[in-house]
ZAVONU-564173 format. One line per field, with one value per residue (C-alpha): residue number from 1; residue in one letter; x, z, y. Coordinates in steps of 0.25 Angstrom, whole numbers. Layout:
<donus>
seke	[NUM, ...]
marlum	[A, ...]
X	[X, ...]
Z	[Z, ...]
Y	[Y, ...]
</donus>
This chain:
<donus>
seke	[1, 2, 3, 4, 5, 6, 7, 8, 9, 10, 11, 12, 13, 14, 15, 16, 17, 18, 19, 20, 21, 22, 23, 24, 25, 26, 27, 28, 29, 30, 31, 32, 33, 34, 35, 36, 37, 38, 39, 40, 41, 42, 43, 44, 45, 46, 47, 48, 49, 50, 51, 52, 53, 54, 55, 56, 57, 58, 59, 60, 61, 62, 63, 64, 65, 66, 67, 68, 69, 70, 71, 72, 73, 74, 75, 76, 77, 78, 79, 80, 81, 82, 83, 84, 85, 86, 87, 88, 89, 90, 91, 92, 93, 94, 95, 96, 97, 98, 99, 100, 101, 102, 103, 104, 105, 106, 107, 108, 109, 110, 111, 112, 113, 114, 115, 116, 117, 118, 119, 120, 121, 122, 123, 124, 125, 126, 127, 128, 129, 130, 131, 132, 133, 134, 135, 136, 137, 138, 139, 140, 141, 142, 143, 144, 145, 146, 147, 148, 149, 150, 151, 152, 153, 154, 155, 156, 157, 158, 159, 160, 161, 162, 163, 164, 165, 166, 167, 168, 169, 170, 171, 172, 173, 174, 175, 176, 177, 178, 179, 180, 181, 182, 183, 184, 185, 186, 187, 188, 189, 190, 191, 192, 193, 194, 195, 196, 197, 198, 199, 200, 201, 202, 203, 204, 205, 206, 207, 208, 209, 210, 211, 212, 213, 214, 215, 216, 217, 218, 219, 220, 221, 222, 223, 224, 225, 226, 227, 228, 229, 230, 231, 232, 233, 234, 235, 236, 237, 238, 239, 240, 241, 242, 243, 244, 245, 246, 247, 248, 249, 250, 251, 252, 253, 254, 255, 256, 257, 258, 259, 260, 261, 262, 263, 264, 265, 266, 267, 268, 269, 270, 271, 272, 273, 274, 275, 276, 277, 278, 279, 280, 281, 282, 283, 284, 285, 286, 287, 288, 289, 290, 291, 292, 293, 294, 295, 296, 297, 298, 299, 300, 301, 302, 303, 304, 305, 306, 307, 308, 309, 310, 311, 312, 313, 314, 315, 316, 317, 318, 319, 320, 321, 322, 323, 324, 325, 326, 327, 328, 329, 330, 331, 332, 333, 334, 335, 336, 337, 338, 339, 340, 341, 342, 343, 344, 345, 346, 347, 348, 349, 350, 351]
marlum	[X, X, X, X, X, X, X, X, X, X, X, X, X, X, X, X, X, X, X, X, X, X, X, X, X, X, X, X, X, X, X, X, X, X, X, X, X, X, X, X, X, X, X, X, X, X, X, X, X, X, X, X, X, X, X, X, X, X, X, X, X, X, X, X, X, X, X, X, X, X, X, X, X, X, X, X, X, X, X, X, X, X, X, X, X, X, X, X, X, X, X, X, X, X, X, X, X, X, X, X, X, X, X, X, X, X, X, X, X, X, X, X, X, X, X, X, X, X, X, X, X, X, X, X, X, X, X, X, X, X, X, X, X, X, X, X, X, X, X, X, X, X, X, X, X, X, X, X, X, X, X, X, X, X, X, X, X, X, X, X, X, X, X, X, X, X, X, X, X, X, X, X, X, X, X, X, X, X, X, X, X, X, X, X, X, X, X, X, X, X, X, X, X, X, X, X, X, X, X, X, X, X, X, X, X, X, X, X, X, X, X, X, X, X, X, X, X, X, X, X, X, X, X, X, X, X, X, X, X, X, X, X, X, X, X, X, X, X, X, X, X, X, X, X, X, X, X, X, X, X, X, X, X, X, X, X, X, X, X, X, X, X, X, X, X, X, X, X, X, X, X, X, X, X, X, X, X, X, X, X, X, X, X, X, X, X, X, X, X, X, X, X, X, X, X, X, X, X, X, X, X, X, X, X, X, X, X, X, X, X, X, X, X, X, X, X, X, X, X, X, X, X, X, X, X, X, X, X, X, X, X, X, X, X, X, X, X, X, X, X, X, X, X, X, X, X, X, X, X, X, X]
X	[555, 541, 528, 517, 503, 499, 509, 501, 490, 484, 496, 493, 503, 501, 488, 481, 481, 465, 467, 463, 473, 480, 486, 495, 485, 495, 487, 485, 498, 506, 521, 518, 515, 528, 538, 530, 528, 543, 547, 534, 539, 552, 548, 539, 549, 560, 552, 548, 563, 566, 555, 562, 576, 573, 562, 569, 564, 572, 571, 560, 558, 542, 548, 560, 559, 543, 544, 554, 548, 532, 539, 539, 526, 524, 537, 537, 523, 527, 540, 533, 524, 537, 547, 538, 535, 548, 554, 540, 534, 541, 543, 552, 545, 546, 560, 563, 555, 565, 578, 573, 570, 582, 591, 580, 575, 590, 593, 581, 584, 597, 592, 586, 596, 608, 600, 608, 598, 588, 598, 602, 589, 588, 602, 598, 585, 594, 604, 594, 584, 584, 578, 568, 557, 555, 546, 554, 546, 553, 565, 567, 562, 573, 584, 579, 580, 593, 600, 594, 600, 614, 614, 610, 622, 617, 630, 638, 645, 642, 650, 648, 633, 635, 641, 631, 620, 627, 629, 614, 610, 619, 614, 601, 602, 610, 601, 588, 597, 601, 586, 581, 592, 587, 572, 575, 583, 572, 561, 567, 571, 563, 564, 557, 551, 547, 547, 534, 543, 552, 539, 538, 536, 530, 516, 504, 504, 518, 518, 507, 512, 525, 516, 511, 524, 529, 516, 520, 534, 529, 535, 518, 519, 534, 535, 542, 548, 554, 563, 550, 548, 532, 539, 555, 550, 541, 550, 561, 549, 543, 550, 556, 567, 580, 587, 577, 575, 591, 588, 577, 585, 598, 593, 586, 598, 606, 598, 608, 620, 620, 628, 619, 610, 603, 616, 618, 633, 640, 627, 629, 644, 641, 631, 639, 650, 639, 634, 646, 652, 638, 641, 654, 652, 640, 650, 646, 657, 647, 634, 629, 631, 624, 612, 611, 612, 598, 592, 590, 602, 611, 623, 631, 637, 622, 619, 628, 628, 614, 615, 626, 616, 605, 616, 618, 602, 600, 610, 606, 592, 595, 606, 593, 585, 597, 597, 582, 582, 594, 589, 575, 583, 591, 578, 574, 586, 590, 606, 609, 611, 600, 603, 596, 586, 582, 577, 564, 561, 564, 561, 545, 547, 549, 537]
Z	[211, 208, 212, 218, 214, 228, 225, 213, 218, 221, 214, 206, 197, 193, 189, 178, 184, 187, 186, 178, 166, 174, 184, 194, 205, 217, 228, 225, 225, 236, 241, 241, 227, 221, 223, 217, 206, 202, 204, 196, 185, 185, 181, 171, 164, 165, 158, 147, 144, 146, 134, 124, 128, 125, 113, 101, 91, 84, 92, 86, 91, 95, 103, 110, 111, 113, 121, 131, 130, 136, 146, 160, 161, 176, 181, 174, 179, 194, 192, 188, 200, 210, 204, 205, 218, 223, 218, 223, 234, 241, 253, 259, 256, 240, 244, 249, 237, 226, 234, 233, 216, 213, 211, 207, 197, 192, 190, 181, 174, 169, 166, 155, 150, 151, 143, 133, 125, 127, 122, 110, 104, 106, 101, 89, 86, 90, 79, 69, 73, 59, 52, 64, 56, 69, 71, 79, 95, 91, 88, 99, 109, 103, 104, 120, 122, 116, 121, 135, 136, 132, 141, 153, 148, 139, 130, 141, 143, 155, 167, 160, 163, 177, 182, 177, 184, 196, 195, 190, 203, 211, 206, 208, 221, 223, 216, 224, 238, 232, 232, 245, 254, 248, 250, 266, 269, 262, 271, 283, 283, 292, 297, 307, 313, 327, 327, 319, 316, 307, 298, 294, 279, 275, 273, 281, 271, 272, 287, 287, 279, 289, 301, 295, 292, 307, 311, 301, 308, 323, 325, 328, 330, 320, 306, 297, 284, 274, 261, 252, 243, 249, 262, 258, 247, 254, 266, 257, 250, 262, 276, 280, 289, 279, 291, 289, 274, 272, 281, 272, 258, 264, 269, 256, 247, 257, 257, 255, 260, 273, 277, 280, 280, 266, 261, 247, 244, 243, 235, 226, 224, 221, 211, 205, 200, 196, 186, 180, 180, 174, 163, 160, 158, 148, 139, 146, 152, 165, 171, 166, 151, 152, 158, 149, 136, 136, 140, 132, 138, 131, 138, 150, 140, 136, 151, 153, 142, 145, 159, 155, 145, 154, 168, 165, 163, 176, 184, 179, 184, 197, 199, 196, 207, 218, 216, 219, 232, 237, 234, 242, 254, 255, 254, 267, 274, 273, 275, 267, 252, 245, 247, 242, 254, 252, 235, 237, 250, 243, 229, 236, 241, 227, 219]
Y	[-463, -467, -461, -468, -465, -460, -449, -444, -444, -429, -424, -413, -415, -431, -423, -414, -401, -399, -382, -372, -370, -382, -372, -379, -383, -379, -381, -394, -396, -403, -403, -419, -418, -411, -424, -435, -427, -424, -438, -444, -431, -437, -449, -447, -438, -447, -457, -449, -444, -458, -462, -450, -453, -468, -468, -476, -468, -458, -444, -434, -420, -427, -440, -433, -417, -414, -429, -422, -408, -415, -424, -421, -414, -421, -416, -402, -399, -403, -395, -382, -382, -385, -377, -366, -366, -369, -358, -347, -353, -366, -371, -382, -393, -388, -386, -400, -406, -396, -403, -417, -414, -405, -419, -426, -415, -413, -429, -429, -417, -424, -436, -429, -420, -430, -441, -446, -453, -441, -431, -438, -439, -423, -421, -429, -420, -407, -410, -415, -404, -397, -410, -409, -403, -397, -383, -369, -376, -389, -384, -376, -387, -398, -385, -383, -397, -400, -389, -392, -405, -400, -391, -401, -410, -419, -418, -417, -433, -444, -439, -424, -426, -435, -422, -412, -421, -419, -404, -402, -410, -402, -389, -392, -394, -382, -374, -380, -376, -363, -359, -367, -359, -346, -351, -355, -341, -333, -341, -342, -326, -315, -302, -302, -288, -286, -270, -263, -251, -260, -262, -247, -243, -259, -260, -266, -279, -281, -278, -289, -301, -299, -301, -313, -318, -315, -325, -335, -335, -335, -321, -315, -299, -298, -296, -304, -303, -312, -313, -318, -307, -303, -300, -293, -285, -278, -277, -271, -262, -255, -257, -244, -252, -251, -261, -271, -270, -273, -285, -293, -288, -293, -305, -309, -306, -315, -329, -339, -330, -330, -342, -351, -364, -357, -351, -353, -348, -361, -368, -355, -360, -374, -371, -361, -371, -382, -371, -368, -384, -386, -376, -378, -393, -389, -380, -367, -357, -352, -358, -344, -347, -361, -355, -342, -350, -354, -340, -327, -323, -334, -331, -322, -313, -309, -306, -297, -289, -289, -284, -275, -268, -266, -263, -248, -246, -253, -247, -234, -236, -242, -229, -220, -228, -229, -214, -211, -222, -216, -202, -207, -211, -200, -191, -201, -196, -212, -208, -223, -229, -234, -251, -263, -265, -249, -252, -256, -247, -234, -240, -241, -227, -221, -228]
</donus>
């Protein structure tokens, strides 16, 4: 797919940004601008990996790892700005854009890590990298390199690696679904109220912003409030309404369980058994120990232990403060147990 030079034109990102400190100039920024960008980034990247994989020469730390660690600088500086917003401020134009990439962005991905001629230059240097003459950075750039590309599959054989790219491509997808159904049922929530009593114990601003938001949604004279963090937390901190608190917890923790269009339980499943096929056929027993092994974690076993050092301590601690809610309540005369939509409410009570 080529891009045309009307595309690039006024696109920020076929551009030196003209900022101070070369902040990312968003309101310049258009959602026209975003695809032509990936695909041109695509390109360019493919060429470059094309030109290491290829170069005839014998592979040196210079012509194959620092070649492939600057590469990509158009498709990694359009990425940052998209990925970001996706994942704190999209919309469903952003989100129709991430469905057409995901296979795109996937397909690509592979062709890098699954090239044989590319990782056979950095097995050579791997294996040979104590004649390398090479400083600590360098050496720890050639180990992340190496270590990357067998872990994506480049050890693994032809129909090995034909059925990883079909289960990264799949997962993707999945993963990209998984969070668009939680998106949609988190923006097309409200709790709509119609009676001023029901607003008791929240403040003037919070009171405001839900009449603004009842205006946005052609419901003038109601109140509405949503599952987006500025709008539930405060809900959950200040209404005295225990009936209506429940409500917006309950149906924040259920986005992608209730059963319909945006439910997310049999994409859960699929996904599930892509991990662990995915790790298995890397040499890992669970999907858990393949990701872990790259993180200051290094595997479950170290969870755990970790989590069962620091359970009593919590548990303690979160005993000590059910005790003084429950206490508060019942000081209230509140005749019920202390549950999850009752935390921040009497929490606020005893600062």
């Amino acid at each position: 797919m080529m891009i045309s030079c009307a595309q690039k034109q006024g696109n920020p990102f076929f551009e030196d940004y003209d900022t101070p400190y070369g902040a990312v100039p968003f309101d310049k920024i258009s959602i026209e601008h975003y695809m032509p960008a990936f695909v041109e980034g695509m390109n360019q990247h493919k060429l470059e990996i094309d030109a290491i994989a290829l170069n005839e020469e014998a592979p040196t730390f210079e012509n194959t790892i620092a070649a492939m660690d600057y590469s990509g600088e158009l498709l990694n500086k359009v990425s940052l700005v998209f990925f970001n917003l996706t994942s704190s401020h999209t919309n469903d134009e952003m989100q129709a854009i991430a469905q057409e990439l995901s296979p795109l962005l996937s397909e690509h991905e592979d062709n890098i890590r699954l090239n044989a001629s590319l990782f056979k230059r950095i097995e050579s240097l791997y294996k040979d990298r104590a004649n390398l003459d090479l400083n600590t950075e360098q050496q720890r750039l050639l180990e992340k390199y190496y270590k990357n590309f067998v872990r994506s599959g480049a050890a693994l054989n032809e129909s090995q690696q034909e059925r990883l790219r079909q289960i990264n491509k799949e997962a993707a997808l999945l993963t990209l679904q998984y969070s668009d159904n939680v998106l949609k049922e988190t923006n097309v929530y409200r709790l709509v109220i119609d009676n001023k009593e029901d607003l008791s114990g929240l403040p003037q601003a919070v009171v405001d912003a839900a009449a603004e938001a009842a205006v946005d949604a052609d419901l003038s004279g109601k109140w509405v409030f949503t599952l987006h963090n500025p709008s539930r937390l405060p809900f959950l901190q200040y209404a005295d309404n225990r009936q209506l608190r429940e409500k917006i917890l309950k149906a924040y923790y259920m986005r992608g369980d209730n059963n319909n269009e945006y439910d997310n339980k049999d994409i859960v499943r699929k996904l599930v058994n892509l991990r662990v096929e995915k790790a298995q056929m890397l040499g890992y027993n669970t999907f858990a120990e393949y990701v872990l092994e790259e993180t200051m974690a290094k595997n479950p076993k170290n969870v755990y232990d970790f989590l069962d050092g620091i359970w009593p301590k919590a548990l303690q601690q979160a005993q000590k403060e059910v005790k003084e809610l429950q206490q508060l309540i019942d000081s209230e005369d509140g005749k019920f147990k202390l549950e999850a939509w009752d935390w921040w409410y009497y929490a606020e009570k005893l600062r």
